[in-house]
C-alpha positions in Angstrom: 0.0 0.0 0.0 1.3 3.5 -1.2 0.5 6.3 0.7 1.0 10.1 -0.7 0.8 12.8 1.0 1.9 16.6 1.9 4.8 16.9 4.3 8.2 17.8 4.9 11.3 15.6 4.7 14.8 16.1 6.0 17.8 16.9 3.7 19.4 13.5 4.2 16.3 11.1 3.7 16.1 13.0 0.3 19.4 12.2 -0.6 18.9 8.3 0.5 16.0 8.6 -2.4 17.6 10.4 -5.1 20.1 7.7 -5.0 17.5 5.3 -6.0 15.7 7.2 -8.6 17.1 8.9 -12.2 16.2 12.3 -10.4 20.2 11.5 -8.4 21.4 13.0 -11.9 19.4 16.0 -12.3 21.8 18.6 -9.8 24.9 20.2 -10.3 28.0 19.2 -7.7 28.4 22.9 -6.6 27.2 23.8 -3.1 24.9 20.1 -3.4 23.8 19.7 0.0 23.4 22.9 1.4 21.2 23.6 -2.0 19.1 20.1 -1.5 18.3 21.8 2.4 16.9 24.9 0.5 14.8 22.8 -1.6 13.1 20.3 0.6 12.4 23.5 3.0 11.3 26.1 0.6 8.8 24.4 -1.9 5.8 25.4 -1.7 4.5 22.0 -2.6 6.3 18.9 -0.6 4.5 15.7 -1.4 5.9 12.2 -0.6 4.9 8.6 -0.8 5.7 6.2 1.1 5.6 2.5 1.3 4.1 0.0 4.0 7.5 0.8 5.7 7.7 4.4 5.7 10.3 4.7 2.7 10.0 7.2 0.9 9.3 6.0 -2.6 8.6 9.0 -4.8 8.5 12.9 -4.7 7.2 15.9 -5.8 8.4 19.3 -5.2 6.5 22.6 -7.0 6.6 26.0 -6.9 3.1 27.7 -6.9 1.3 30.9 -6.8 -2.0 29.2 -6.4 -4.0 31.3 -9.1 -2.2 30.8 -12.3 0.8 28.1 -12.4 3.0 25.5 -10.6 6.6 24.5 -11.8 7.6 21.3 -10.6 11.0 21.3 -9.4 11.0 17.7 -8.8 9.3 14.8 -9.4 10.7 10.8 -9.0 9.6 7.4 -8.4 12.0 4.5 -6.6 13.4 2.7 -9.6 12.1 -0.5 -8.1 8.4 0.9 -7.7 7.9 2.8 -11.4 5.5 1.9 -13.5 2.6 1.5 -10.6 1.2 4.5 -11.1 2.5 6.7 -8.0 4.3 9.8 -10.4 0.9 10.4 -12.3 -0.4 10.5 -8.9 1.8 12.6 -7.4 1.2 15.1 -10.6 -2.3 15.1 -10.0 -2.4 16.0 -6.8 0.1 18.7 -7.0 -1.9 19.9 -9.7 -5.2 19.5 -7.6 -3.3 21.3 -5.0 -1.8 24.3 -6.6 -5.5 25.1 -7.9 -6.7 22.7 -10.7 -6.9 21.8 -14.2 -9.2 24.8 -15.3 -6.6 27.4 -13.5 -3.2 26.3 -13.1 -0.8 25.8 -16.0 1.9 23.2 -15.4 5.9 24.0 -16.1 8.5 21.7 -15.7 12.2 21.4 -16.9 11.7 17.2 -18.0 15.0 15.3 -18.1 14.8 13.6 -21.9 14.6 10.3 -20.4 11.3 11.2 -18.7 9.9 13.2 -21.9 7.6 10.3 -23.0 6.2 10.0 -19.1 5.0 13.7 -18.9 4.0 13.4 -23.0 1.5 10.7 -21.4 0.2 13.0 -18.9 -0.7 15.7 -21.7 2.2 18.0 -21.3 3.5 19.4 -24.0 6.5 20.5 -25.3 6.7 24.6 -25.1 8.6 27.5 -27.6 7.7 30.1 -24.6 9.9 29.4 -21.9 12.8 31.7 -21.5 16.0 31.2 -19.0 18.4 32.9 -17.8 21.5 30.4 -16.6 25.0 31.9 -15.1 24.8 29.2 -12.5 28.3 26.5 -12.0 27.2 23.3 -13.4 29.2 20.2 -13.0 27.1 17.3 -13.7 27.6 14.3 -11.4 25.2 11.4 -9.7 23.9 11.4 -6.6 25.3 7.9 -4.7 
């Protein structure tokens, strides 16, 4: 039994999940841990699941104003639980969450790998998203 729900989790059970999901290759080396304590403190969405022994299975982190949008920061399933169903549940719930289907647009920066999963949830690929990137980026994995 999965359960998801909204709460908080600590820096360092994050890190203990992004080591078994594809999300542990999404984050540049520079300033890692003190920058994974920002994020699991300052989303505005936090939800978790969680298996029947408290594990922390999947995520979702978003960023939302509640009227018009929510970017989702984060969003990965245990590699040994994907395919069940829980990241379209988590999506629908944040998106339930930040305000609905008829108000909130969803944004997301999708790792190519994961581009068919959010093609399957109706997202679509955009032409109006600008950024504006000076930021130290050495890629690494998360173990």
């Amino acid at each position: 039994m999965v359960s998801i729900k909204e709460e908080r989790i600590e820096k360092e059970e994050y890190i203990d999940f992004l080591k078994r999901t594809n999300l542990g290759k999404q984050y540049p080396k520079e300033r890692f841990r003190e920058r994974i304590e920002k994020l699991v403190k300052n989303a505005n969405i936090s939800l978790i699941a969680r298996d029947e022994e408290n594990t922390v299975i999947g995520v979702l982190f978003g960023l939302t104003d509640y009227a018009y949008w929510l970017f989702v920061t984060d969003l990965g399933v245990d590699r040994q639980f994907e395919r069940q169903g829980i990241g379209k549940k988590l999506f629908q719930k944040a998106h339930e969450i930040a305000g609905g289907k008829k108000d909130i647009i969803v944004y997301l920066c999708a790792n190519t790998d994961a581009i068919p999963f959010y093609e399957k949830l109706g997202l679509q690929k955009a032409d109006d998203v600008m950024v504006l990137n000076h930021v130290e980026w050495t890629a690494f994995t998360v173990m």
